[in-house]
C-alpha positions as CSV (number, residue, x, y, z in Angstrom):
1,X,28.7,28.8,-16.8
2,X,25.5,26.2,-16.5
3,X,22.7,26.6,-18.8
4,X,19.4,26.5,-16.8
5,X,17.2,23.6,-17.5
6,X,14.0,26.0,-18.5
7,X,11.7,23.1,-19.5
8,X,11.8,20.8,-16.3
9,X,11.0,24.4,-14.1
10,X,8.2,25.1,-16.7
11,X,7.4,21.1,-16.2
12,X,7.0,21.3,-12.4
13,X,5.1,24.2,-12.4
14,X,2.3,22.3,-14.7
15,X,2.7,19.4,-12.5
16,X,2.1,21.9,-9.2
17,X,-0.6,23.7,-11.5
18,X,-2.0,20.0,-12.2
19,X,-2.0,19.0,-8.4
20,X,-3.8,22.4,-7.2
21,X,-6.4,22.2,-9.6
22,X,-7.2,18.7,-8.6
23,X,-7.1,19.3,-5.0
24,X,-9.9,21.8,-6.0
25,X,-11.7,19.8,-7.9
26,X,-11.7,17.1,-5.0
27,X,-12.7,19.7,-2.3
28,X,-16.0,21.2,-4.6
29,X,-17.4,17.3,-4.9
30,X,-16.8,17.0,-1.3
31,X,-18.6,20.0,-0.7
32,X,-21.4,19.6,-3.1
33,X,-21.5,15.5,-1.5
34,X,-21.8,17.2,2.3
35,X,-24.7,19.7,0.4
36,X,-26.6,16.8,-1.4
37,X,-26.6,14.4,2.1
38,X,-28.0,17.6,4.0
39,X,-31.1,17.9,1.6
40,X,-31.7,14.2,1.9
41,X,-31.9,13.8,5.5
42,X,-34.0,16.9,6.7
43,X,-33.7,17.0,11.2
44,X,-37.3,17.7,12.2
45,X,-37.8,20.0,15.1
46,X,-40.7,18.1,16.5
């Protein structure tokens, strides 16, 4: 019987862990970017 390979599925799931977290991180700083343009460019109503 095969022996499963327990440290390359611990690896990928860092590595999917690792990806997620980044994809986070990118989405806050384009979030807080979007936030930070709308407070310098105020529309004026008049």
């Amino acid at each position: 019987m095969a022996k499963t390979n327990y440290t390359y599925e611990k690896r990928a799931r860092e590595l999917e862990k690792e990806k997620k977290k980044e994809e986070k991180r990118k989405k806050k700083l384009a979030l807080k970017a979007d936030e930070q343009q709308e407070k310098e460019t105020p529309i004026d109503s008049e």
